[in-house]
C-alpha positions in Angstrom: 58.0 78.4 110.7 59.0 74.6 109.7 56.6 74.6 106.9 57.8 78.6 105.6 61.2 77.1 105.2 59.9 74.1 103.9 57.9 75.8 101.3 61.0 78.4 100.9 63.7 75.9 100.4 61.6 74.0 98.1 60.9 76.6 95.6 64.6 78.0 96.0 65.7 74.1 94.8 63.5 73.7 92.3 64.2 77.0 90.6 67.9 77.5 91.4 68.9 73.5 92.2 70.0 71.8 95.4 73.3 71.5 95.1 73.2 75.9 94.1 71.4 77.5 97.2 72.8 77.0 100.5 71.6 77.8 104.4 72.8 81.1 103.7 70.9 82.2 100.7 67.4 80.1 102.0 67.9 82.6 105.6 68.8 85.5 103.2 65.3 85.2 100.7 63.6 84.5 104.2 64.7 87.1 106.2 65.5 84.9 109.1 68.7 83.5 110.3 70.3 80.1 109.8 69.6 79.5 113.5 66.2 79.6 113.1 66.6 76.9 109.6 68.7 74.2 112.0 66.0 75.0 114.5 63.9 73.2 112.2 65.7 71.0 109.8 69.3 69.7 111.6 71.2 70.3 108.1 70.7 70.8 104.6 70.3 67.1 103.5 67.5 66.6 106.1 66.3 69.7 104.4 66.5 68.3 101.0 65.2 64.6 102.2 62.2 66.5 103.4 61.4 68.9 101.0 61.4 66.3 98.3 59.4 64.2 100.0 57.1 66.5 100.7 57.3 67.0 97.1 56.4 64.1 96.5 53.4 63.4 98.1 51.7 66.3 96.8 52.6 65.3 93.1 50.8 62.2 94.0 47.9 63.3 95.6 47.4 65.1 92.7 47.9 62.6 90.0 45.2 60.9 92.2 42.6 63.2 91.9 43.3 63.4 88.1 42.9 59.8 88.0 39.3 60.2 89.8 37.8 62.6 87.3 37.5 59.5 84.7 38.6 61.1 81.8 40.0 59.2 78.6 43.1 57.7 78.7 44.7 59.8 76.7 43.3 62.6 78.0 43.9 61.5 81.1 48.1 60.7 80.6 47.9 64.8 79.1 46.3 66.5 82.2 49.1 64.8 84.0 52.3 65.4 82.6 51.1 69.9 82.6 50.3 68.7 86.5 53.5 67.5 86.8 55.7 70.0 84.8 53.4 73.1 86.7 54.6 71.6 90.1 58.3 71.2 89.4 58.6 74.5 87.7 59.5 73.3 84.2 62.4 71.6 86.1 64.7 74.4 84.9 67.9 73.6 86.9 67.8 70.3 86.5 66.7 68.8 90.0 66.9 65.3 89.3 70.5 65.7 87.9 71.4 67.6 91.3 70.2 65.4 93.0 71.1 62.2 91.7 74.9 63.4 91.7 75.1 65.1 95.1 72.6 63.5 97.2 72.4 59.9 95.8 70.7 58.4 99.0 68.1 60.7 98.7 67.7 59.9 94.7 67.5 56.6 95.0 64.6 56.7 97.8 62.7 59.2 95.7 63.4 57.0 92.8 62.0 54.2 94.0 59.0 56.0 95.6 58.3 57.4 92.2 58.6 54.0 90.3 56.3 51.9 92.7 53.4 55.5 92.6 54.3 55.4 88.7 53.6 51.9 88.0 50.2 51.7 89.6 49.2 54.9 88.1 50.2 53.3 84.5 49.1 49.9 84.7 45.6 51.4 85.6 46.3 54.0 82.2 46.8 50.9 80.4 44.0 48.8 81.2 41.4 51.4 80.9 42.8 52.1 77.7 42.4 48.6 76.6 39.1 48.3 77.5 37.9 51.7 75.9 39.5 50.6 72.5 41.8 53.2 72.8 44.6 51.0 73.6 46.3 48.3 71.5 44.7 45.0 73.2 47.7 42.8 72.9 50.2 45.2 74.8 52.4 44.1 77.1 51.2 46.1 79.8 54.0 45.2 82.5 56.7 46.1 79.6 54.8 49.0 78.8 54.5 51.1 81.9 58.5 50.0 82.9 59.5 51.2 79.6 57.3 54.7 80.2 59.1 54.8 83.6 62.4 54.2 81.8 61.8 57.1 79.8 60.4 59.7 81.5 63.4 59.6 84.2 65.7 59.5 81.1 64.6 62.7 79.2 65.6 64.2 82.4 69.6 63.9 82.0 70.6 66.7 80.4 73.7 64.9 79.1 71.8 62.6 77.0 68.8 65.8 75.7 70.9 69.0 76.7 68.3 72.3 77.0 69.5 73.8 74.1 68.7 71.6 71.8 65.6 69.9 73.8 63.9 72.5 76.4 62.7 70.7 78.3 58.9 71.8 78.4 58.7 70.4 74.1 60.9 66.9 75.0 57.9 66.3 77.9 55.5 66.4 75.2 57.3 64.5 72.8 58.1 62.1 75.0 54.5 61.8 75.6 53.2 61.9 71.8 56.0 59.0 71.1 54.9 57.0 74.0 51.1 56.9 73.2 51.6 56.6 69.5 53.4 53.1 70.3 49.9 52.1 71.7 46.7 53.6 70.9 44.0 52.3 67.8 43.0 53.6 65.0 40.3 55.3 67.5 42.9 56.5 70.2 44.6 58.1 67.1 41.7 60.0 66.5 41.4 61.6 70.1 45.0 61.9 70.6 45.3 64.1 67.6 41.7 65.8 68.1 43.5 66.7 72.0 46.8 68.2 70.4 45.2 69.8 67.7 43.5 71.5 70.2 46.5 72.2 72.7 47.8 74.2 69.7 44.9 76.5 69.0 
């Protein structure tokens, strides 16, 4: 039962936000009663904590196994970012905003989780890059993936790129295109636009 709610709760805050569904509505969708929730899980920030860590680990696991298929770079950094946006559900309510305002312990754990699973991930984008010819040799690759980081947390405040005017699925991919058109050759060029020319078909 731990890991139906689990599953449950985390679908219900990704879709709807955290701070939106409470105990109520998760034992309402399940059918169960809130009893049977703080069985489990003693209140909803334990919830939370564990849901997105749970989350977490499963993003990462598989941005691993991406990682071990050796595929280009590019390639690579593109096969990603749909793994990423499949698993949070387009991020429609915002979860990182929700979060970060109402449960800032919790953020700030995740954050830093996220940044030191990021940064390997990245730095290992990078490199490989470089040594393809893919990648601009002279990058500063430490700047570089920080910078990435940097950005791909900050797309996500919907104060700075409100939904209306940036949904959010289109600002991912921008966000990408800008990002890899700071660094890739003449060559990378040439794949990058081979990959979104074919994206688009």
């Amino acid at each position: 039962m731990k890991e139906k709610v689990l599953e449950k709760a985390t679908e219900m805050f990704l879709t709807l936000g955290f701070k939106s569904v409470t105990m109520d509505d998760l034992a309402h969708e399940m059918g169960i009663s809130k009893k049977t929730i703080y069985a489990n899980y003693e209140n909803k920030t334990k919830l939370i904590e564990a849901c997105t860590l749970q989350l977490f680990c499963s993003i990462t696991t598989g941005i691993d196994a991406i990682c071990t298929l050796q595929k280009n770079p590019i390639e690579e950094l593109l096969e990603i970012k749909k793994f990423v946006m499949l698993h949070l559900k387009d991020e429609k309510s915002s979860p990182q905003y929700q979060l970060q305002k109402y449960y800032p312990k919790i953020y700030s754990s995740l954050r830093s989780k996220q940044y030191d699973a990021m940064q390997r991930c990245v730095i290992n984008n990078i490199k490989k890059g470089i040594a393809l010819g893919i990648y601009r040799p002279n990058l500063n690759i430490e700047f570089v993936s920080r910078i990435y980081f940097t950005g791909v947390t900050s797309i996500k405040d919907f104060s700075l790129f409100p939904t209306d005017l940036f949904p959010i699925n289109k600002l991912q991919d921008e966000y990408l295109e800008y990002h890899l058109r700071g660094i890739i050759t003449p060559d990378g060029r040439k794949i990058l636009n081979e990959l979104i020319n074919s994206n688009q078909e």
